[in-house]
N, C-alpha and C positions, 0 to 999 in steps of 0.2 A: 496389587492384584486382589478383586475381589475371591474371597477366601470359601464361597457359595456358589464361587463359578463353576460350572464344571468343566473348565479346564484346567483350573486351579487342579481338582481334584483329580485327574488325568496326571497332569506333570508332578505331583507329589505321589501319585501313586507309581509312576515310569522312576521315577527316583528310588523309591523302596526298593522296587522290585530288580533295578539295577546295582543297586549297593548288596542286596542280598544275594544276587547270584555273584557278586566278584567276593565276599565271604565265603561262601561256598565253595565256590574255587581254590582261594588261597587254603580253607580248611582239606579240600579232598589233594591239593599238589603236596600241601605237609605228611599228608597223612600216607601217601603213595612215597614220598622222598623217606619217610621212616620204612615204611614197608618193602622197600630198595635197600636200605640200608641193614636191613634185619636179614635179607636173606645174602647180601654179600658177605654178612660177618661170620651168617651161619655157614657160609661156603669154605670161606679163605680163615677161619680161625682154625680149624681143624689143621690147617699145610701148615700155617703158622706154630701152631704149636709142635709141630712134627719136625720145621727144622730148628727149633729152641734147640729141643732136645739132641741135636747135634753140635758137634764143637765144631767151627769154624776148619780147624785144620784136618776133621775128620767127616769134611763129607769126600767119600772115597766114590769110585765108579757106582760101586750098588745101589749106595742112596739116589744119586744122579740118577741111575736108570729107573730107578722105581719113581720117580719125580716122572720119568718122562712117560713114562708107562698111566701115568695118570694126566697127562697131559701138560705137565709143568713145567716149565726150562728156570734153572739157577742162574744167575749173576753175580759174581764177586768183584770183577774186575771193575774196577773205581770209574777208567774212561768209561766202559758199555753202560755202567751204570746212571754217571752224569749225564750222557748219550741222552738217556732216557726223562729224567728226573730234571735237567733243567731245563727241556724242550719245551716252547711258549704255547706250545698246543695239546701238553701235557697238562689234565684237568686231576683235580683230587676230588674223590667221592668218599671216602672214611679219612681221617684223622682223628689219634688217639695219642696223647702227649704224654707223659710221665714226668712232673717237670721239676721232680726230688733226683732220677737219674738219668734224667737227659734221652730218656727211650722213646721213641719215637716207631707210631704204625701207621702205616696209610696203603689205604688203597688208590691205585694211580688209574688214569686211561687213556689211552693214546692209542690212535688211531683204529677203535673197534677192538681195543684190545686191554683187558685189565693185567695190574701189576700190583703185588705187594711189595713194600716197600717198608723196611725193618732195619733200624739202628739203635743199636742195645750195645752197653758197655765198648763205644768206639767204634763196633765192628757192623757195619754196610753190608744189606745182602736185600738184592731186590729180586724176582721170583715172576716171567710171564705167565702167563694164563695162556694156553694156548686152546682152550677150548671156552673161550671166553663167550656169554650169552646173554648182554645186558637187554634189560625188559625198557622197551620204549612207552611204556604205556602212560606217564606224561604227555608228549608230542598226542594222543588222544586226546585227553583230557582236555589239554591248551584245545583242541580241535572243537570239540564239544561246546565247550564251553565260550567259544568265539562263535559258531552258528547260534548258540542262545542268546548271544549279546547282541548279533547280528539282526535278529528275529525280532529279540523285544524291541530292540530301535524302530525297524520296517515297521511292526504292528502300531507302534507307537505314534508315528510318520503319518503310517498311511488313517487312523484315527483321528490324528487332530487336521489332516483335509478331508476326513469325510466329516468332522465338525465344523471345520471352520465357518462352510455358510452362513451354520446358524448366529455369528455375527454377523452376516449381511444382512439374513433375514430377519433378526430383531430391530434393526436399524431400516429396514422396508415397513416392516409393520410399525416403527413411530411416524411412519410419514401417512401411513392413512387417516390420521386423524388430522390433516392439511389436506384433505381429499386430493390425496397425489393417488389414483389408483391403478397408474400404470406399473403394472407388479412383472417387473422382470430380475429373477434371484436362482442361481443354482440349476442344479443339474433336474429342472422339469421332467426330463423323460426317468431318469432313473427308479427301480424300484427299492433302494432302501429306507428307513425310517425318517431323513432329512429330508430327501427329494418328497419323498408322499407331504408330510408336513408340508413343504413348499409350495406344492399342487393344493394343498387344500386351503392355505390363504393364496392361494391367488386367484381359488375359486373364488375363494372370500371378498378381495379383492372387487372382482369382476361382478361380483351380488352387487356390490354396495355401489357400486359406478354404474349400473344398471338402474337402482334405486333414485340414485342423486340423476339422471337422466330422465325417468319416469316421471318425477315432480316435477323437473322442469317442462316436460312435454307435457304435464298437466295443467300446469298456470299457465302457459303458454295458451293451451288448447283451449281454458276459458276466458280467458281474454279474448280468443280469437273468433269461438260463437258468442260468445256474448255479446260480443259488439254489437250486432245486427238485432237485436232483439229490443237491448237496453236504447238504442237510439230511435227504431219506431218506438219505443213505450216515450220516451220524455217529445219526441215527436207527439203524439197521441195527447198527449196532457195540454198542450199550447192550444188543442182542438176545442170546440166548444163541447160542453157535454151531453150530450144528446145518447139515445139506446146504440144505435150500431157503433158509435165511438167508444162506446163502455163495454161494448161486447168486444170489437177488435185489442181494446187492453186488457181486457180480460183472457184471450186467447195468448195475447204477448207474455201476459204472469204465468199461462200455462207451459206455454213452452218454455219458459225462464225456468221451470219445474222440474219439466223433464230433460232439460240439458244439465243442470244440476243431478239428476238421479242418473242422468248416463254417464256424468264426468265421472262419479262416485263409481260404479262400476266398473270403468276403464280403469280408473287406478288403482283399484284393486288387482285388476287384471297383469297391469303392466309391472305395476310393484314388487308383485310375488311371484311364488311358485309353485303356490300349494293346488292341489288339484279345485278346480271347479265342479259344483254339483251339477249333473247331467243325469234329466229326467227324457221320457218322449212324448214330444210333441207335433202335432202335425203341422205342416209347413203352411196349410193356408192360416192358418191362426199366426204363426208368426210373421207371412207379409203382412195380412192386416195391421200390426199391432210395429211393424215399420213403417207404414205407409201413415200411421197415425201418428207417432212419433213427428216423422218428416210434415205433417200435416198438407200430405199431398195431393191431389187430386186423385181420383181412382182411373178417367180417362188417359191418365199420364202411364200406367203401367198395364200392360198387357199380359194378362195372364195364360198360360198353355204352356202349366206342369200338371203334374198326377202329385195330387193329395195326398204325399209320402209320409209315415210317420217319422220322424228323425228323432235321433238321441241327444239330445243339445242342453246347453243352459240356454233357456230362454231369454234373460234379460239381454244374454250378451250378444247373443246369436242374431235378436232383434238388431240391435245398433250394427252389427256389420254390413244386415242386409240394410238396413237405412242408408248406413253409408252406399253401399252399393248401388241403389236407385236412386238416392241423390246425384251421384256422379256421372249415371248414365242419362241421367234426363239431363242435367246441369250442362253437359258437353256433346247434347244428342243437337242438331239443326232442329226436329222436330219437336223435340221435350218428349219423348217416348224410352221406355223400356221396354223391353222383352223377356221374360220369365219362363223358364222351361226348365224341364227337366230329362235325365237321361243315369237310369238306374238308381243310386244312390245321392248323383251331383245335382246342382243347382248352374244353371245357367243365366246370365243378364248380358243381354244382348242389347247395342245401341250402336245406330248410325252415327256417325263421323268421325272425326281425323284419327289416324292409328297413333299410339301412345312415340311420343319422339327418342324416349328411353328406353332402356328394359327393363320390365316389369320390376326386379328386384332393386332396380336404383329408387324406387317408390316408396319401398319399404322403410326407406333409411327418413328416422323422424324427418320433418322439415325440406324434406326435397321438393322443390317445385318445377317447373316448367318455366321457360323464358316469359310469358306472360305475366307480368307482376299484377295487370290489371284486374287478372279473373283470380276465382275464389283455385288455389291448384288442390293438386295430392297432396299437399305437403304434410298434413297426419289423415287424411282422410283412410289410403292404401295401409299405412303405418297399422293402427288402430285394428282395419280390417283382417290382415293376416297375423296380427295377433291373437285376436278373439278367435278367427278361424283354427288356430293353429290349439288354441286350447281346446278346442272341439272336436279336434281329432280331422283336422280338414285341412287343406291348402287351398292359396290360390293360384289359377293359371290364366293365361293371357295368350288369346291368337288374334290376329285380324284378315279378313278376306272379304274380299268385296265389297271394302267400305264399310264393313261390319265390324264393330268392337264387341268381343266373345269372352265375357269374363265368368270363369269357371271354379264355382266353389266344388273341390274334388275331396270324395271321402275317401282319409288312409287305407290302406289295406291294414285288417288287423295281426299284431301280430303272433309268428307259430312260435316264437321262444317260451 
């Protein structure tokens, strides 16, 4: 095992702390087993010495009765005594041996009840305790001391599963670098130190799978304008070269320009997360400056908004709505849009067919429509509710009456 694990240092530490409380134990059970024996000696030495001092053939009624008067019954009689003394549930708690004259003391106990037990010069004399009062405070201690051992195990237990994940989770995070970045590990909801960890690469996780999507919805996405552009331009060149053929490739390297500085932009956009700068601009500067982009005609979009100032980045805001008048004329029967406004939102309105999905299936890169023929959604919507979404805007979609109603809606801000 590596010896830097921290689980290593976990079970080396469960082990100290488990050997140290069973020393502790064996020291406090010794130290309680003398402190038991110190006060039975200081008890029963005292009777002991009292019937030394008597001769066997002279303990007369008196003595007897002052025995019993302190609560202590005599035994001479060799059965009663054996009785007592070979009984198998008969325990010995003092022994004191003499073993130059064969003397012999013990304290006995049987059944809740203590006994001295005294054989000096031949003569047998065992002695009940009739007011016997043994301290169980052992059976504590064992007590004590078993909830601690009980405790550190559970703490112990319940630590190495709330560690264990993080072998899952080291073994998830080798795999992002295989761009595996579906991160599913541990107890996500939980709030202790592992679960959060856990949430936060799979944030991580979730970044980097966004990133490695974004590229590809980049090169994707220049290949995909590009195409059109780069094949009038080598189209254009087979031409003879006269002024209008040189001005038409000259418009072709312009917009080969500008879709290069809108790709730039988009993947900025799409890649990160950092906030966008957003200055205010007024909205008819930025149709124009989409409508030049698209290199549209002006007859193609209809205008009737109010000249709102809006808070936007401009570069990006342009390419939305680009996209958005492109799509409305591209799919309109007539090649028209409609441009309006209502409060804060922006409106593009265009005749024909109502979208065949919902809105949000549009969003998703690369979705298209059953048409393989026509140019679809497939990053056009993508791209757009992005950009919108960083300006603090969504989009909505209704249709009525043959009217497609696409609606850039400003957030409400927010009271937190």
């Amino acid at each position: 095992m590596n010896r830097q694990s921290i689980f290593f240092t976990i079970g080396v530490s469960f082990i100290i702390s488990m050997l140290l409380v069973v020393i502790s134990f064996l020291i406090l059970i010794t130290h309680d087993y003398r402190m038991k024996e110190g006060q039975l000696l200081d008890k029963y030495v005292p009777v002991m010495k009292m019937v030394n001092r008597q001769e066997k053939a002279n303990f007369d009624q008196d003595f007897l009765k002052n025995l019993e008067e302190i609560k202590y019954k005599l035994f001479i009689n060799m059965a009663e005594i054996n009785a007592i003394t070979y009984n198998p549930k008969t325990k010995i708690l003092f022994e004191k041996v003499n073993p130059k004259h064969e003397d012999i003391f013990r304290i006995l106990t049987l059944n809740d009840k203590n006994y001295i037990y005294m054989k000096k010069r031949g003569e047998t004399i065992l002695i009940a305790d009739d007011n016997t009062t043994n301290s169980n405070s052992h059976i504590y201690i064992i007590l004590v001391f078993t909830i601690l051992l009980i405790t550190i195990i559970l703490v112990y237990l319940i630590t190495l599963r709330k560690l264990m994940p993080l072998k899952i989770l080291k073994d998830k995070v080798k795999t992002l670098g295989d761009e595996n970045f579906d991160f599913e590990c541990c107890n996500l909801k939980g709030k202790d130190e592992v679960s959060l960890l856990a949430q936060e690469f799979k944030k991580s996780a979730e970044k980097l799978k966004s990133l490695k999507e974004a590229r590809n919805i980049f090169i994707r996405n220049i290949m995909h304008e590009l195409k059109t552009p780069i094949t009038k331009g080598k189209f254009l060149t087979q031409l003879e070269q006269n002024e209008q053929n040189n001005e038409k490739l000259k418009s072709v390297f312009n917009r080969l320009e500008s879709l290069i500085n809108e790709f730039a932009s988009i993947e900025e956009l799409i890649s990160s997360n950092k906030n966008i700068e957003k200055k205010f601009y007024y909205l008819d500067d930025i149709i124009d400056n989409a409508k030049d982009i698209l290199m549209i005609e002006d007859e193609h979009v209809i205008s009737k908004y109010e000249n709102k100032k809006l808070e936007i980045n401009f570069k990006l805001f342009s390419i939305a709505v680009k996209n958005l008048i492109d799509n409305a004329v591209k799919y309109s029967p007539n090649k028209e849009v409609l441009i309006k406004t209502e409060e804060q939102n922006i409106i593009f309105e265009n005749s024909g067919d109502e979208l065949k999905y919902p809105l949000e299936n549009y969003f998703e890169p690369f979705f298209s429509n059953e048409d393989k023929q026509k140019n679809s959604f497939g990053l056009g919507l993508y791209i757009i509710s992005n950009i919108l979404k960083a300006n603090n805007y969504t989009l909505e979609y209704e249709f009525e009456d043959g009217i497609n109603r696409f609606t850039c809606k400003k957030d409400e801000p927010s009271t937190i």
